[in-house]
C-alpha positions, 0 to 999 in steps of 0.5 A: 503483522508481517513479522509473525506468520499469522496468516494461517491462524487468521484465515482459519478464524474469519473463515469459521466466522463466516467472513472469508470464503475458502473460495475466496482465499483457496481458488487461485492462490497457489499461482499467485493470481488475485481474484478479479476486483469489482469494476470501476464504474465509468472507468476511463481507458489506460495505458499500462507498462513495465518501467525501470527506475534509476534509484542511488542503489540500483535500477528497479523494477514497477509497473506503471499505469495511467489514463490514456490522454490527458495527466492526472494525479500521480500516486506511488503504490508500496505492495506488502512483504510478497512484492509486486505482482498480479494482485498489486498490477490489479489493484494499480491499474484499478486506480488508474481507471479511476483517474490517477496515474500509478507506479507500483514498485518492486521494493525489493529490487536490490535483490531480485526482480519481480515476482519476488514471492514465488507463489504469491500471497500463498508463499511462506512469510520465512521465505520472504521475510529476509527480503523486508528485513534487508530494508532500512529506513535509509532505503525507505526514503532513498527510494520514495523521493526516486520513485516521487522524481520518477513519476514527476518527470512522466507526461501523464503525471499532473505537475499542478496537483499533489501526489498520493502514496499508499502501502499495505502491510510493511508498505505502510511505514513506507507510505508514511516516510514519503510524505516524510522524504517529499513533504512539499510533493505529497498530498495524501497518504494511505495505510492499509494493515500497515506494520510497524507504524508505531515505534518507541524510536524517534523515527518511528514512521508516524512521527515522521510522517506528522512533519509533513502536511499531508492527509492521512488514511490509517486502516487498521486490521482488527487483529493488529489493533489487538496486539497493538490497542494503543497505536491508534490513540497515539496516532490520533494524538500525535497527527491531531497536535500537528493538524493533520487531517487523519482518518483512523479506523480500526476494520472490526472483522479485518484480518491482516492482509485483508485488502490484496484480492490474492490474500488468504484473508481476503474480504471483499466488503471490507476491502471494498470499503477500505477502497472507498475511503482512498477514493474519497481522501485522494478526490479530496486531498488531490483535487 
């Protein structure tokens, strides 16, 4: 998980195992630009800006992408420990040209502006680490119902329909405590190599987010299953007794990290399936 440095090692070992190329993992991570994701099959025009949102702590800074007529369902977007960047602008506008209207955030905006991570996901975790450590889960959920306000005030937000939110790696937990923050509000949620979902505290994010009463998507690395085998089975246990509809599955052969197209342990088969189940949970769950 993010706190541990365990990029190296994992991408190390996927690669012996055939599963990431050091293409893959070696050609453009040193600017911090992704690799280009596979098309969107009939994607639909967008229109795509830097925003800045007004939250209780400060102005933050996102991108924010969107059909170009029409509304459409709104969907909040966590990147992981390296922020907002290339990758994560790609990934929004790739939601958006399947039909949703996407804010991805800069969470670390009380800091500095994006990019917050200088080489992006090649950039050291020490460097970037003070950054996530410096959240709490007071900001966690100031800044979901800011963001959720934010997009329900934007005309190409559907006010008819449920939203979604999804975070990768320590934007996992933020996920959850949105459904939590906005429970009326929210559709669906999706973590994606989220870290920390599963806590012994009574806030731990996947008691909070089982208050709520919204679908759910947990896509878990195979190595974090490793180091946490029972948070799935807590998870599955926990959402099933307050009947939540909730997808939980361990990516056999998923290194952490493995969705962002800049990552080093990128993969595109599983990323693409990962891809797939948030497609189908947000045609589902906000129709």
């Amino acid at each position: 998980m993010c706190d541990q440095d365990h990029f190296d090692d994992d991408r190390l070992a996927f690669e012996r195992n055939g599963l990431v190329t050091r293409r893959q993992f070696g050609v453009l991570l040193g600017a911090g630009v992704a690799m280009m994701l596979p098309e969107v099959v009939g994607a639909v025009s967008v229109t795509e800006s830097e925003v800045t949102i007004k939250t209780p702590d400060g102005m933050a800074d996102a991108y924010f992408v969107h059909p170009a007529s029409g509304t459409a369902p709104g969907v909040l977007i966590w990147p992981d420990i390296f922020g907002l960047r290339p990758a994560f602008r790609q990934m929004g506008k790739r939601l958006a040209e399947s039909g949703y209207a996407v804010v991805v955030v800069n969470p670390f905006y009380r800091m500095m502006k994006a990019p917050t991570a200088p080489k992006g996901a090649a950039t050291p975790i020490s460097e970037v680490m003070p950054h996530m450590q410096a959240l709490t889960e007071a900001t966690h959920m100031t800044d979901a119902k800011a963001f959720i306000a934010w997009l329900d005030q934007q005309k190409a937000v559907a006010k008819n329909r449920k939203m979604g939110a999804q975070g990768y790696c320590m934007g996992g937990p933020m996920a959850l405590r949105t459904a939590a923050a906005m429970p009326g509000r929210m559709g669906a949620v999706a973590s994606f190599h989220g870290g920390g979902l599963v806590t012994k505290d009574a806030n731990s994010p996947h008691l909070q987010a089982a208050q709520a009463k919204a679908h759910l998507l947990i896509a878990i690395a195979a190595n974090d299953d490793e180091r946490a085998p029972t948070d799935k089975t807590v998870m599955k246990e926990t959402f099933a007794k307050a009947g939540l509809a909730a997808e939980i599955e361990v990516y056999t052969g998923a290194a952490h990290g493995w969705c962002p197209p800049d990552s080093g342990v990128y993969s595109e088969p599983l990323a693409e399936k990962a891809w797939a189940r948030l497609l189908a949970l947000y045609g589902k769950a906000l129709a």
